[in-house]
N, CA, C and O of each residue as an XYZ file, in Angstrom:
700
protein
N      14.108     13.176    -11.399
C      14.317     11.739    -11.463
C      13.027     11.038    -11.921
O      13.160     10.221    -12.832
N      11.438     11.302    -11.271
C      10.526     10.777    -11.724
C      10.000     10.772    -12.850
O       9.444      9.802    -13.364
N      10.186     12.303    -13.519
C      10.064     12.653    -14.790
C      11.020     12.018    -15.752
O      10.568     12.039    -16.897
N      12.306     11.410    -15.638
C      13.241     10.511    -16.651
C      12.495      9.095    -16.556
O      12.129      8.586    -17.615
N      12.246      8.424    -15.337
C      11.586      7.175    -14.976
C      10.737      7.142    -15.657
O      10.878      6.430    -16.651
N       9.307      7.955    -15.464
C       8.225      7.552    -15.962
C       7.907      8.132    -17.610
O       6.951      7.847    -18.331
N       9.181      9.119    -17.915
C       8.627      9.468    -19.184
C       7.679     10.810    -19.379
O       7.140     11.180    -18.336
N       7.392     11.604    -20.581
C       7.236     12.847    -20.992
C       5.285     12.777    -20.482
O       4.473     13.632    -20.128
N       5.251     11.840    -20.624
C       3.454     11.759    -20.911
C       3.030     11.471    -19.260
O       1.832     11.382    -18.990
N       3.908     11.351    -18.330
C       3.170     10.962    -16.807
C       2.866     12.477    -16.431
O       3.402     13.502    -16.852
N       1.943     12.320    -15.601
C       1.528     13.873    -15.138
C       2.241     13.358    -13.461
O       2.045     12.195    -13.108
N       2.912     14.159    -12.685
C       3.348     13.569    -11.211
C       2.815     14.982    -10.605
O       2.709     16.131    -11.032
N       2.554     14.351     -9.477
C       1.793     15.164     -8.514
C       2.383     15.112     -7.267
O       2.422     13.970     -6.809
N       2.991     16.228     -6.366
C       3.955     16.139     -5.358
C       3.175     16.899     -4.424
O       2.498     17.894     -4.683
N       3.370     16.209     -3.054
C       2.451     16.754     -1.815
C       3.637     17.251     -0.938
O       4.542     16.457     -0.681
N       3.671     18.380     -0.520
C       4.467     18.428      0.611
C       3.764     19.883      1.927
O       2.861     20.677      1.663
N       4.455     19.807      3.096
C       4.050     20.742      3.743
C       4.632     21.627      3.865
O       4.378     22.397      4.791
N       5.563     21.852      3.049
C       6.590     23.198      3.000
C       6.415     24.396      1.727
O       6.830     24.200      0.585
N       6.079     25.008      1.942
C       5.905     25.828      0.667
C       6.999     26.281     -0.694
O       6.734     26.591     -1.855
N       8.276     26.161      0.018
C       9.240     26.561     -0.524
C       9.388     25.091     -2.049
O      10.216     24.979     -2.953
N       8.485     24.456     -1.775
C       8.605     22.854     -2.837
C       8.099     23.539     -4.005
O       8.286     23.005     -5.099
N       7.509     24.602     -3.939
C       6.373     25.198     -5.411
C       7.541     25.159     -5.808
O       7.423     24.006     -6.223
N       8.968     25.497     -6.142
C       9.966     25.802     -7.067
C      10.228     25.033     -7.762
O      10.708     25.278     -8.868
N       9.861     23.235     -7.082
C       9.926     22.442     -8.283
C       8.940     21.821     -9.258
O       9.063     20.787     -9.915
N       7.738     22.856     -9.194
C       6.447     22.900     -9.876
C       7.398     22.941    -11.473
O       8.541     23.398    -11.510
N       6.688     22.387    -12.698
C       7.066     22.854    -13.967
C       5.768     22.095    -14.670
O       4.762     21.738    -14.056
N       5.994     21.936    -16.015
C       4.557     21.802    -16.786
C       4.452     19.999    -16.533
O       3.485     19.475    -17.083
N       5.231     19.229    -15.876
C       4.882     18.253    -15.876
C       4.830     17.979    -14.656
O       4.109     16.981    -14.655
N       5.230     18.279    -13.133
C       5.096     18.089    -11.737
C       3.882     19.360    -11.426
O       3.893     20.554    -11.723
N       3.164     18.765    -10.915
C       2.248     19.870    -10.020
C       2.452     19.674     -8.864
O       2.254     18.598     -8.301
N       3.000     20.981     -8.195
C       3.292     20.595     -6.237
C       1.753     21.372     -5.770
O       1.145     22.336     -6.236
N       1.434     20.266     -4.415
C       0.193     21.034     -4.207
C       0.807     20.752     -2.369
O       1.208     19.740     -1.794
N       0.647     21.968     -1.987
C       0.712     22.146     -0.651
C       0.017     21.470      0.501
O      -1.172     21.562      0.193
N       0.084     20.895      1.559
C      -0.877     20.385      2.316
C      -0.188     18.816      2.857
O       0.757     18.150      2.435
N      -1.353     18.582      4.204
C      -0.881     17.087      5.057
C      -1.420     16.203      4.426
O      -2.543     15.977      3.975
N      -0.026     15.515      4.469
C      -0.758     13.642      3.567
C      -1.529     13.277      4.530
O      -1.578     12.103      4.165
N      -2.255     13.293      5.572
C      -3.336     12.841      6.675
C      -4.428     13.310      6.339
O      -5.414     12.581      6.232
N      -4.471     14.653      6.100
C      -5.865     15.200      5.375
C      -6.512     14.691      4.399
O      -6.121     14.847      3.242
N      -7.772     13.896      4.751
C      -8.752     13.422      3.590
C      -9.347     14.640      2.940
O      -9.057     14.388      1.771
N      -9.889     15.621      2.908
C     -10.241     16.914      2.569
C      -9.090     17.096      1.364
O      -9.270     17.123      0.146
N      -7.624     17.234      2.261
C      -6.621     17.819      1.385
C      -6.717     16.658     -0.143
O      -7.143     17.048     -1.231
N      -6.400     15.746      0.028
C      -6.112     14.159     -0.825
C      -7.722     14.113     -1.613
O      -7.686     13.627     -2.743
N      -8.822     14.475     -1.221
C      -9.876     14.761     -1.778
C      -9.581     15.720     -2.628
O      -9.331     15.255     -3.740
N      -9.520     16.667     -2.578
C      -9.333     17.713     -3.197
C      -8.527     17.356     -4.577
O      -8.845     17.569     -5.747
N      -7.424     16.766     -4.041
C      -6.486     16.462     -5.381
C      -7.076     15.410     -6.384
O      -7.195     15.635     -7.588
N      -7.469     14.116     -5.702
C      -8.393     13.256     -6.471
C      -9.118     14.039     -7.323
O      -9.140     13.958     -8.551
N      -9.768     14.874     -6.554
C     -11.008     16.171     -7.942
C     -10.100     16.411     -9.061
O     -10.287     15.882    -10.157
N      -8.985     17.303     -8.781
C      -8.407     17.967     -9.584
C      -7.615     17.379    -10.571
O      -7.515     17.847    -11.705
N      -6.800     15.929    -10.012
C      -5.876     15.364    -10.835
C      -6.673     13.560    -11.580
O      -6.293     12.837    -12.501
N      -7.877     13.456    -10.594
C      -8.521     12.156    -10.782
C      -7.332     11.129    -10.057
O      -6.424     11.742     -9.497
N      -7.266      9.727    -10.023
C      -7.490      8.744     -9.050
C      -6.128      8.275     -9.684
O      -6.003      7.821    -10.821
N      -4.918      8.500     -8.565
C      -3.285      7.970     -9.209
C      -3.296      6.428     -9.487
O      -3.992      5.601     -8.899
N      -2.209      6.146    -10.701
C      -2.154      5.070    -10.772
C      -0.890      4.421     -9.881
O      -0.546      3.242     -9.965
N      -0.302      5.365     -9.063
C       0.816      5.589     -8.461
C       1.020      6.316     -7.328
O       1.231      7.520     -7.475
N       1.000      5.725     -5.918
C       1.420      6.555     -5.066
C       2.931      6.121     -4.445
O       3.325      4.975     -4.227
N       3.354      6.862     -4.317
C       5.003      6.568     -3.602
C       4.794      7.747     -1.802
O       5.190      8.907     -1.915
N       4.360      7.427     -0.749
C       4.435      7.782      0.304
C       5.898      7.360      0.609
O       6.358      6.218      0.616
N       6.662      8.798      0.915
C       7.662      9.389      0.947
C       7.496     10.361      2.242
O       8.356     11.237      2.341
N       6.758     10.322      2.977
C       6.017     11.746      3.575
C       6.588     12.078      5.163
O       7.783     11.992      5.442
N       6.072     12.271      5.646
C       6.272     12.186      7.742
C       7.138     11.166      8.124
O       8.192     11.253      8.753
N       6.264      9.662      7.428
C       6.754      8.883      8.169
C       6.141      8.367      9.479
O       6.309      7.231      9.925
N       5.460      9.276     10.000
C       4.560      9.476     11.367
C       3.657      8.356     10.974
O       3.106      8.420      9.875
N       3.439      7.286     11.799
C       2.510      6.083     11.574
C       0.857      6.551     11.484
O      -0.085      6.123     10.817
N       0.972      7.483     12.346
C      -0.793      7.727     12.346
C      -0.985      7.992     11.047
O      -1.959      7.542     10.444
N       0.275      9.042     10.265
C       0.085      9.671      8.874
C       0.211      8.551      7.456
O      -0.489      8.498      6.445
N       1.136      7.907      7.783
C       1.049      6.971      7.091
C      -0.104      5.906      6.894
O      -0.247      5.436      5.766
N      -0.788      5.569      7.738
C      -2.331      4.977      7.520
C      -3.103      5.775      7.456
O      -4.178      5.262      7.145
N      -3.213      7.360      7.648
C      -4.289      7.886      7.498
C      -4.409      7.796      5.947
O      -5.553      7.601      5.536
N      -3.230      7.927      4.838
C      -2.999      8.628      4.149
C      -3.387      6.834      3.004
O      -4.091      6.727      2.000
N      -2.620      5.806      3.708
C      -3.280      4.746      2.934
C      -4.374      4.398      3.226
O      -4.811      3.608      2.390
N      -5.175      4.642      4.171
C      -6.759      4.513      4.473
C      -8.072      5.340      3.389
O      -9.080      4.899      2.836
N      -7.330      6.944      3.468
C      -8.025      7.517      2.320
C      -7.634      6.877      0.697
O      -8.508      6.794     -0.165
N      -6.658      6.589      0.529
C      -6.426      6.498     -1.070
C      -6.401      5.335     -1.715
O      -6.460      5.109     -2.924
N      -6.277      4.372     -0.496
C      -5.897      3.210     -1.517
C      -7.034      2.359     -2.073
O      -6.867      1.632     -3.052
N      -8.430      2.489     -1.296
C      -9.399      2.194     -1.866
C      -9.871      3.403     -3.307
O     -10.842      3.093     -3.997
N      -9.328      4.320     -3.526
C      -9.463      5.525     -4.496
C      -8.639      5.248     -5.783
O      -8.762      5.688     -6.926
N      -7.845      4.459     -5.281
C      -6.687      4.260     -6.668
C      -7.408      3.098     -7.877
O      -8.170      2.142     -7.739
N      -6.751      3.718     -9.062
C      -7.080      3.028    -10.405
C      -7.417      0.946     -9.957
O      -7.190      0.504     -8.831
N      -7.708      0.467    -10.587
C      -8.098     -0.400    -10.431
C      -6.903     -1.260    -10.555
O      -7.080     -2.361    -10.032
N      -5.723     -1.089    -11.097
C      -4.868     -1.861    -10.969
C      -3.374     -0.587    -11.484
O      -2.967      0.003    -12.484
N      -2.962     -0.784     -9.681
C      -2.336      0.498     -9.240
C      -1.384     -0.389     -8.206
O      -1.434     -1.551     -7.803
N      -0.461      0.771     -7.967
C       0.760      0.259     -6.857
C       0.765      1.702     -5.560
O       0.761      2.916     -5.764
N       0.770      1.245     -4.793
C       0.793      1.808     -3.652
C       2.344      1.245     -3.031
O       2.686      0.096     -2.752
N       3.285      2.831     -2.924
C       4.514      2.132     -1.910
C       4.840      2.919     -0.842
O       4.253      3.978     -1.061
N       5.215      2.978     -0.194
C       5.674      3.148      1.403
C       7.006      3.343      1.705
O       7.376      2.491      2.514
N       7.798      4.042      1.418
C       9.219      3.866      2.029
C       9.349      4.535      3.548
O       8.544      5.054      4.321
N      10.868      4.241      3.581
C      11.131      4.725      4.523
C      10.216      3.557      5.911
O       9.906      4.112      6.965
N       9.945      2.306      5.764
C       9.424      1.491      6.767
C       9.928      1.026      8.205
O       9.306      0.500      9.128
N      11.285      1.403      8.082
C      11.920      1.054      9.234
C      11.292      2.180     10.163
O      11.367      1.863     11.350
N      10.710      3.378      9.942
C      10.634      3.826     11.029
C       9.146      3.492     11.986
O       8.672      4.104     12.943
N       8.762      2.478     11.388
C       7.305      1.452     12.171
C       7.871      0.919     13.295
O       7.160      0.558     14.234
N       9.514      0.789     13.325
C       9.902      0.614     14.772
C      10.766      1.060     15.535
O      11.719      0.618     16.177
N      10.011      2.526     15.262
C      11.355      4.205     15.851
C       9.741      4.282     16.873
O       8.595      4.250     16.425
N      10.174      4.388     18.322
C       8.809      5.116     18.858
C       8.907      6.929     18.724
O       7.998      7.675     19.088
N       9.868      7.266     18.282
C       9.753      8.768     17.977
C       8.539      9.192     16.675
O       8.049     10.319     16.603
N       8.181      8.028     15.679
C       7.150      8.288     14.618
C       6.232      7.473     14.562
O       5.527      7.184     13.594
N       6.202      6.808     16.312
C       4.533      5.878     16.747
C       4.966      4.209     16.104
O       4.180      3.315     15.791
N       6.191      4.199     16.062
C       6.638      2.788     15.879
C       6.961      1.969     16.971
O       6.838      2.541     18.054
N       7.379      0.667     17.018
C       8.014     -0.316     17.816
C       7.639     -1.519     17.403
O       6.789     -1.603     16.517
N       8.288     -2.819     18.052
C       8.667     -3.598     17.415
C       7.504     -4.301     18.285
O       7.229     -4.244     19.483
N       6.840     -5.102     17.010
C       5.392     -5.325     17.131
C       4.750     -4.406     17.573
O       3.865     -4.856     18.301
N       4.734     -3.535     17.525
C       3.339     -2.631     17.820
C       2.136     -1.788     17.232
O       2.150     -0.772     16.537
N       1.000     -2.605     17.782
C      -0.150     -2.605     16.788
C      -0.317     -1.236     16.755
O      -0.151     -0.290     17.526
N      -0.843     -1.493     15.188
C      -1.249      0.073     14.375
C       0.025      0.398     13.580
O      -0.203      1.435     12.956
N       1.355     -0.076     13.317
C       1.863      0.342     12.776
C       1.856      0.159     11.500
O       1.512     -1.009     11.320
N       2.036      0.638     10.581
C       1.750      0.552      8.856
C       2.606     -1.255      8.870
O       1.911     -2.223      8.562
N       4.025     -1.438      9.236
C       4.304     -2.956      9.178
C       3.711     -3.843      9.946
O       3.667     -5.065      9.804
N       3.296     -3.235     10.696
C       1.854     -4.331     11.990
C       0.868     -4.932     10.481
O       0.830     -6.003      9.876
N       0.267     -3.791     10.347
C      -0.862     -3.556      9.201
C      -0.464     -4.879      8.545
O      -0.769     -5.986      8.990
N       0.424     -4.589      7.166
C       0.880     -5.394      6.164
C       1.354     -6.604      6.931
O       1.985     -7.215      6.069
N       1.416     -7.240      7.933
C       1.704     -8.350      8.228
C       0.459     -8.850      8.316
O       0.164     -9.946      7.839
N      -0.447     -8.018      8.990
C      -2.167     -8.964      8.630
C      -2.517     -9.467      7.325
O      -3.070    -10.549      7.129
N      -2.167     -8.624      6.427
C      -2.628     -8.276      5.306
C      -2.535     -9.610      4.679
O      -3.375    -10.177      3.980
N      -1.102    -10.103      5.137
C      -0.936    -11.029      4.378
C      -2.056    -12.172      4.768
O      -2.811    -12.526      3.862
N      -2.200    -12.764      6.061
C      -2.920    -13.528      6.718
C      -4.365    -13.215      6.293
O      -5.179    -14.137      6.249
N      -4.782    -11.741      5.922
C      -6.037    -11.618      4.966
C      -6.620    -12.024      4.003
O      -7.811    -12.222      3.763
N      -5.257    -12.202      3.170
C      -5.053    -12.215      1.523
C      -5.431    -13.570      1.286
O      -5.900    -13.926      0.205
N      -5.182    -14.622      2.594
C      -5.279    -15.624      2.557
C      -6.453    -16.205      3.292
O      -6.288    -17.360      3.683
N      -7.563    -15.656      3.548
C      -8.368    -16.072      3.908
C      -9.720    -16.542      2.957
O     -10.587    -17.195      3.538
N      -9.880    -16.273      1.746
C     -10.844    -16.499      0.647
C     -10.016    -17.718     -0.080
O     -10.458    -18.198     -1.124
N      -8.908    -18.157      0.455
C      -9.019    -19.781     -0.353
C     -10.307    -20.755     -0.055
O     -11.173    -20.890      0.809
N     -10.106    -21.054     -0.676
C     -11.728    -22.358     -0.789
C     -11.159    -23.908      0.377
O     -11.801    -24.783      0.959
N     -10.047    -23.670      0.294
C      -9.904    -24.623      1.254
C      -9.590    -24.541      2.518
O      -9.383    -25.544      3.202
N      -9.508    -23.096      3.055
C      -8.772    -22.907      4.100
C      -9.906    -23.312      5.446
O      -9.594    -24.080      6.356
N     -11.098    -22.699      5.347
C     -12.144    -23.048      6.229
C     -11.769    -24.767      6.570
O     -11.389    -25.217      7.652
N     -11.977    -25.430      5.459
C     -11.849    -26.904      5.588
C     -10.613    -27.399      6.433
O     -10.588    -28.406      7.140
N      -9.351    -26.285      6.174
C      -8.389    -27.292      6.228
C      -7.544    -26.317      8.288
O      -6.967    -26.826      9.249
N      -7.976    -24.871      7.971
C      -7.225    -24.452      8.909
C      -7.690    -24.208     10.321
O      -8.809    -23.748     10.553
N      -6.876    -24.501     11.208
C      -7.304    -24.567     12.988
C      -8.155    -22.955     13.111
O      -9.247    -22.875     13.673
N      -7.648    -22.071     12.662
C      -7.970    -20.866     13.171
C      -8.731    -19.892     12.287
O      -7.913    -19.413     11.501
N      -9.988    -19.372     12.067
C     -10.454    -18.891     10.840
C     -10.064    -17.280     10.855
O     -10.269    -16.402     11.693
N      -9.360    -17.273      9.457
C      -8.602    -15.755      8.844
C     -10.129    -15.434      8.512
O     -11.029    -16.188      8.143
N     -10.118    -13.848      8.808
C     -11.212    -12.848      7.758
C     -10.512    -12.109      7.198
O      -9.539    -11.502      7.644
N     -11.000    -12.098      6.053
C     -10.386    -11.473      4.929
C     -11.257    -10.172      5.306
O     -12.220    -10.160      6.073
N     -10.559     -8.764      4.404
C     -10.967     -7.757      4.697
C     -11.381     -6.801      3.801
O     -11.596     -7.609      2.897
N     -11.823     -5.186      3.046
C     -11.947     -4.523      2.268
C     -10.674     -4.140      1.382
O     -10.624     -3.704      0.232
N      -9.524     -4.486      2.419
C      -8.186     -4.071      1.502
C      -7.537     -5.324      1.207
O      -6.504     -5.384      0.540
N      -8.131     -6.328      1.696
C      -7.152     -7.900      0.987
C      -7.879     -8.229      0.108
O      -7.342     -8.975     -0.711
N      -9.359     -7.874     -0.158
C     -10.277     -8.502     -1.422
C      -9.984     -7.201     -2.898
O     -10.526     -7.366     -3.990
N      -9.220     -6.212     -2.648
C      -8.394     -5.562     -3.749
C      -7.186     -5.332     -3.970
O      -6.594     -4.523     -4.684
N      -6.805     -6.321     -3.116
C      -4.821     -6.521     -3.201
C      -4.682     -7.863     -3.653
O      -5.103     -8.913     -3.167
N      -3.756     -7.541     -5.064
C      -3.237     -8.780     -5.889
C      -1.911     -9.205     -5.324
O      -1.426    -10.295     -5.629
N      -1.197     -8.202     -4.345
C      -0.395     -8.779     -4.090
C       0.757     -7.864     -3.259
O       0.800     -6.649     -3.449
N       1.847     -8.643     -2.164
C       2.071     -7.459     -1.278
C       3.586     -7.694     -1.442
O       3.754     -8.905     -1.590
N       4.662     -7.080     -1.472
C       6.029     -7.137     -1.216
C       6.360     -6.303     -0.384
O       5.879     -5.189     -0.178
N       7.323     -6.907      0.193
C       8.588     -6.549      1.484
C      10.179     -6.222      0.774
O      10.794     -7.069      0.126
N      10.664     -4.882      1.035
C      11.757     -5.139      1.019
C      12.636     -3.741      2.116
O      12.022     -2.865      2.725
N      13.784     -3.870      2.096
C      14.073     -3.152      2.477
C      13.801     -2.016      2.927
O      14.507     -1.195      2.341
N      13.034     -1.461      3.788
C      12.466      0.182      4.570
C      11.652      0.505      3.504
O      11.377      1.679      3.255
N      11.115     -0.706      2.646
C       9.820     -0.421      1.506
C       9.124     -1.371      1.400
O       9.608     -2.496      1.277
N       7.356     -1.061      1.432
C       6.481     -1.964      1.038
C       5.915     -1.999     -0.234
O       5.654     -0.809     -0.411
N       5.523     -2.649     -1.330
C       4.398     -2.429     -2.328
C       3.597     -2.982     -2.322
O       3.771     -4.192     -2.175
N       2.041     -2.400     -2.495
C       1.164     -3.084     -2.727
C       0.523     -3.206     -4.003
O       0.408     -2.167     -4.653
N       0.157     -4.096     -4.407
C      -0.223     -4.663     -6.132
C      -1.854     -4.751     -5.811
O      -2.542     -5.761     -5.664
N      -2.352     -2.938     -5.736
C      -4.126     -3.133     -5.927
C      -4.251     -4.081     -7.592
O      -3.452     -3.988     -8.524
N      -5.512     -4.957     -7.533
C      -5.795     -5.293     -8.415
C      -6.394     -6.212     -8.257
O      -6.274     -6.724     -7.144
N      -7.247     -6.831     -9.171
C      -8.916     -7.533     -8.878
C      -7.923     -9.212     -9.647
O      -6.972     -9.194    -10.428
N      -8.588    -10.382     -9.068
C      -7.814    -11.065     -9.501
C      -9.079    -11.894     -9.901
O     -10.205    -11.428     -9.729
N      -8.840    -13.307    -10.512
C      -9.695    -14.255    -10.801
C     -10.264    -15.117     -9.661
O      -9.566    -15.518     -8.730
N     -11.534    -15.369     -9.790
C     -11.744    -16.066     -8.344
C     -10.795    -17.151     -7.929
O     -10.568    -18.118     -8.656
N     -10.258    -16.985     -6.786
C      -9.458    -18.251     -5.877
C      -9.609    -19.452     -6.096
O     -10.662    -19.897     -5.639
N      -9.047    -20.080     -6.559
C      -9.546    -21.855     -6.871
C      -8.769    -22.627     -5.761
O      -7.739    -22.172     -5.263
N      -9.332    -23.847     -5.393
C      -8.570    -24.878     -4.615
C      -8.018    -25.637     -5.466
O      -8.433    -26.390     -6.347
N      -6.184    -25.079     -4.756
C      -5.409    -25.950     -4.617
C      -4.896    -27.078     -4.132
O      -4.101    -26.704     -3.270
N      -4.889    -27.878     -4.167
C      -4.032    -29.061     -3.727
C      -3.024    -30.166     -4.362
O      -3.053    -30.910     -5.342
N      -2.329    -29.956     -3.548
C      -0.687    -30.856     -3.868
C      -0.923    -32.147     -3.408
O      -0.831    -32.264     -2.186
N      -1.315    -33.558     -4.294
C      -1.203    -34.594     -3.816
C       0.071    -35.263     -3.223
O       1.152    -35.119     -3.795
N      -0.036    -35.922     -2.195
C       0.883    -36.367     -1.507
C       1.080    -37.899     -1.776
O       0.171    -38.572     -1.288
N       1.880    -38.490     -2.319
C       1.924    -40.108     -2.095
C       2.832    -39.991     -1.355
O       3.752    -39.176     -1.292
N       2.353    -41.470     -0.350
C       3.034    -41.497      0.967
C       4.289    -42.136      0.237
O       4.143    -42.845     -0.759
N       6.076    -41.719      1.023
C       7.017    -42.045      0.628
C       7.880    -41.409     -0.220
O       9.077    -41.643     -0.392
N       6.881    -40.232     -0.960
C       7.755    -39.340     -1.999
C       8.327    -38.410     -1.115
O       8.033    -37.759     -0.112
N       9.391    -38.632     -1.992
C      10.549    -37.614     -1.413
C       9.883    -35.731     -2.739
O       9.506    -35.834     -3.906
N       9.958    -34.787     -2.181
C       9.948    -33.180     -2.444
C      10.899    -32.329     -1.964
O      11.301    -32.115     -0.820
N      11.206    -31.857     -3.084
C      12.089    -31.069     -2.748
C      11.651    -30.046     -2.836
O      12.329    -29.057     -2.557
């Protein structure tokens, strides 16, 4: 399927912990054995394959694994790259370290993120009760989507933040 999607010229690189996956090795998938948690392992591949412009975490599912695995890479990825996540509903299964609100979970995470993303406006100091810090992963995220038991994140360097403001005359009606 990835190989029709992306076309003859993508090189895809498949992680799994089962060995029996080498079968779907061919000249354009390389399966490389090993835990998406392992920085060593994910090091290793960075060497060999250099820095994806594409990760699709598909993996455990296991929350610890799932941030270990976006903790190592996503500062590693191309400069303007997508990082996705499926399978999110299980951030609130406690069988894979989920629940509903509960910190540390990869959707805990991305709900800061957003409140991060938004902390380098130029006006917010001025204007907001409570001061956001922005962080190492909101000052290289262009941008975050939610959807269904999937997240994406849009790494990418943007233009400095300018202040906005929407003048208000008193009496106008907005829709």
């Amino acid at each position: 399927m990835w190989k029709h999607y992306f076309g003859p010229a993508a090189q895809i690189v498949s992680i799994d912990i089962r060995p029996e996956c080498h079968e779907f090795a061919d000249e354009q998938v390389a399966v490389r054995i090993g835990d998406q948690s392992d920085a060593v392992f994910l090091g290793a591949l960075i060497d060999e394959f250099g820095a994806p412009d594409i990760v699709l975490d598909d993996g455990s599912h296991q929350m610890d694994h799932v941030n270990a695995t976006f903790d190592y890479l996503y500062p590693r990825l191309q400069r303007d790259a997508l990082y996705l996540v499926e399978d999110t509903h299980t951030a609130y299964w406690p069988a894979y370290g989920g629940g509903l609100g509960k910190p540390g979970t990869f959707i805990e995470r991305m709900k800061a993120l957003i409140d991060e993303m938004h902390a380098d406006n130029p006006n917010h100091r001025a204007m907001a009760e409570e001061d956001i810090q922005g962080s190492a992963v909101s000052r290289m995220t262009r941008a975050l989507h939610f959807y269904d038991s999937m997240v994406v994140i849009e790494k990418g360097a943007f233009l400095t933040k300018q202040a906005r403001s929407i003048p208000y005359i008193e009496g106008q009606t907005i829709w």
